[in-house]
Every structure is written in C-alpha cells, then in structure tokens.
N, C-alpha and C positions, 0 to 999 in steps of 0.2 A: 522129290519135294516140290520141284515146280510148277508141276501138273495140276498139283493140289489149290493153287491160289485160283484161277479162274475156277474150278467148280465151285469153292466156296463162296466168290463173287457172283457165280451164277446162281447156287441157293440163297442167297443173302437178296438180290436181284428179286426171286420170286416170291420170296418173303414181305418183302418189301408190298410187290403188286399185290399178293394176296391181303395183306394188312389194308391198303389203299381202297381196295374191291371192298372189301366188310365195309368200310366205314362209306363208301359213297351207296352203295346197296341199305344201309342204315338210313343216311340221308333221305333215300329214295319214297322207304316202306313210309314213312314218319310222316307225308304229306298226306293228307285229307282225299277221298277220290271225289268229292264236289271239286274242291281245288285245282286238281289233278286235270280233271274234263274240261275246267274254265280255262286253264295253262294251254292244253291243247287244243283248243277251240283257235285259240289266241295263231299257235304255232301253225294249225293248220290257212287259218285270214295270211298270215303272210309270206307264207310259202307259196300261197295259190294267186300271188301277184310280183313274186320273185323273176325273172328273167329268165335264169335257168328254170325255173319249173312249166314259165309258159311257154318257151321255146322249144321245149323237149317233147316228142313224138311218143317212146318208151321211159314211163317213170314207174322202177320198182318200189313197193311197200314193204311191210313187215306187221303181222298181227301182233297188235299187241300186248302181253306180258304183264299183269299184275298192275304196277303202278307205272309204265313203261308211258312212252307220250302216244295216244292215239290218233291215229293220222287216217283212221275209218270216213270220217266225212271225206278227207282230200280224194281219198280214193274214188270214191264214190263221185266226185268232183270231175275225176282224171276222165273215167269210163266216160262219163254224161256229156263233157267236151268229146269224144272221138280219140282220148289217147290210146294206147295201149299199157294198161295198168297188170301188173305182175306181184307176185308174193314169192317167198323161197320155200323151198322144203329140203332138208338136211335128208341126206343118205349115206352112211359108212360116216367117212374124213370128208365128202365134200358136201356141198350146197347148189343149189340150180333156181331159178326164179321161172315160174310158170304163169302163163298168163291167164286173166279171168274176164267173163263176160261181165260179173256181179258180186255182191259180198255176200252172198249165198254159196252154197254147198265149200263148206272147211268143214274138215274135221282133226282131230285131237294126232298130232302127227310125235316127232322128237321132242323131247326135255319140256312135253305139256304145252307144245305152240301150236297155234291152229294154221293148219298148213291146208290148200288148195288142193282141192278134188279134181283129176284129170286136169284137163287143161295142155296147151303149147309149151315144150320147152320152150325159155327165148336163149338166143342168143345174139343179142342187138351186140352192136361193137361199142358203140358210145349213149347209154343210158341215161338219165339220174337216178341214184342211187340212194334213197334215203335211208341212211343205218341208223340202226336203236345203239343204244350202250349203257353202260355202266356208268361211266363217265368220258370226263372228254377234257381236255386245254386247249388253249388259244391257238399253238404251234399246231395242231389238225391231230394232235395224236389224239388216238380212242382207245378205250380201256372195254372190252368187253366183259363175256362172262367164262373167260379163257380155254375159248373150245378150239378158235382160230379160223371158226367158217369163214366168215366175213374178211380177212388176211386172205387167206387162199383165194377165194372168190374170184376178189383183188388182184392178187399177182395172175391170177388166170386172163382177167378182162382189164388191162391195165388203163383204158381209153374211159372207164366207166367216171362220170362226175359224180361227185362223193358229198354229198350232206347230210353230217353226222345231227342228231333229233336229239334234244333235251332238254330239260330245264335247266333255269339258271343255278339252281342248284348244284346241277350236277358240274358244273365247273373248275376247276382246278387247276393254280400257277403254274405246277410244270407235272405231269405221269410219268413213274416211270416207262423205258419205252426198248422192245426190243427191235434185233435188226429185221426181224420178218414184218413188223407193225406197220401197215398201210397207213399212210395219212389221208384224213380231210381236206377237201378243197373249200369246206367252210361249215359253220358251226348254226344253226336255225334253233334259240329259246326262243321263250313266248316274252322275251323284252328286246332281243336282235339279231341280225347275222353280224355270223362274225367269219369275214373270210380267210384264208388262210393259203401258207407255202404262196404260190404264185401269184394270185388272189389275191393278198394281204397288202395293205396302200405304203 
C-alpha cells in the first residue's frame, strides 16, 4: 500500500504539467504572426546588446517552431560579427548543436524542426545557450514540449549559460518542476530580462 502513494503523486504531477503545457501551447497558437515577428524583433534588439551575448564566442540557436520566438536575424547577427553560431539536431534520446556558416542549407529533421545540414559537432564547454519553450517562471524553471532534449543536454554540458526565449506571455508564478528539470540563468521577453538562481539581485 505504500508504494502506491508516490506513483499516484507522480501521475497527479504529470497531469498537472500536461494540463499546464495545453494551456500555455493555447496561449502561444492565439498571438497574431505580425505580432509574433514584431515581439521577436524586439527580443532579438536586446539580446544583441545583452553582456552575456556579446561576451560569448559560441552562441547556440534553435529554428524556430510555428509561433515559437524567432531569433533568425540574431543568428544571422552572431555569424556577421565572427561568432561561432550553432543549431541542434535530435537523434535517438539525445541532442547535439552543429555549427553553420549561414541560415542556408536546413532541412526538415525530428518532430518537423528545421535542423542543419552537415556542419561541426560543437562541443564548446561554456556556450550560451538560447532555449525555446513552452513556458517558463521567474525561478528559471522551463517547461518544454516534454521530450527532455534540452534537460539532458544540460546535465551533459553543465557549464553551458542558459537563456530561456519567450514572450511575456509565456510566463507563469510558479511550473510545476521535476528533479531532472535544468534551470535558467535568466529569462529574455520582448519587455525584459529576467535573471535568475544565481543571477537573480
């Protein structure tokens, strides 16, 4: 009989995040894609004069996803300064970020995301990292689309700086939050950063 109460705290637990995912995924579809482009325009201006981003030699990307924040100009940005600008591509259970000359040659890779054509593994030790999501709170935790790439990644490359991309939308008091759940070192809408854990003032 005892065994019994954590599992059902654990389904209760994913229920929970599942229910949470719908309704910020709801939030997400609901905005405008003029909107959408002008938000990311926004998030892209002030990323690209953030500290951590002009400090940093390797900054990974993410193509973006439907109504997801577009961060294609920064990229584009990264290259034209002389960074070394990267994208991931999903294989099996894990993930790996490949580097590019250009936003040229993607093609259609896992779960309909445009993932980079050949290209460098990287394996920089200390990156930044911009992750999409689902949603996100203030505390750094992120909710994705519960595959766990970006967790593993994570616990792979523990050194990597972490800024979670979204609108303000997507924001929320408290997610719930597992024990594998990597946190953010800080949170980038198109109205603020919001830093966070160590970060946070």
């Amino acid at each position: 009989m005892g065994r019994k109460k954590p599992i059902k705290a654990g389904l209760q637990a994913a229920e929970a995040k599942k229910e949470v995912r719908a309704e910020l995924l709801m939030r997400r579809s609901a905005l405008s894609k003029e909107w959408a482009l002008q938000a990311s325009a926004g998030i892209c201006a002030r990323l690209k004069t953030h500290p951590w981003f002009c400090q940093a030699e390797a900054v990974y990307f993410y193509y973006p996803l439907g109504r997801e924040v577009s961060l294609l100009p920064l990229a584009g940005h990264a290259l034209a300064s002389g960074k070394q600008a990267a994208f991931p591509k999903a294989s099996g259970e894990g993930m790996a970020f490949f580097g590019v000359a250009s936003l040229e040659g993607f093609q259609e890779g896992s779960f309909h995301v445009m993932e980079p054509v050949g290209g460098r593994m990287m394996q920089e030790e200390s990156p930044l990292v911009l992750a999409p999501g689902v949603g996100f709170d203030l505390q750094g935790t992120r909710m994705g689309y519960g595959k766990g790439y970006y967790d593993r990644y994570f616990a792979k490359y523990p050194r990597c700086r972490k800024i979670g991309i979204a609108y303000e939308a997507q924001l929320v008091g408290r997610l719930p939050k597992d024990a594998f759940d990597v946190p953010m070192d800080g949170i980038m809408t198109e109205k603020a950063f919001y830093p966070c854990g160590q970060w946070a003032r």
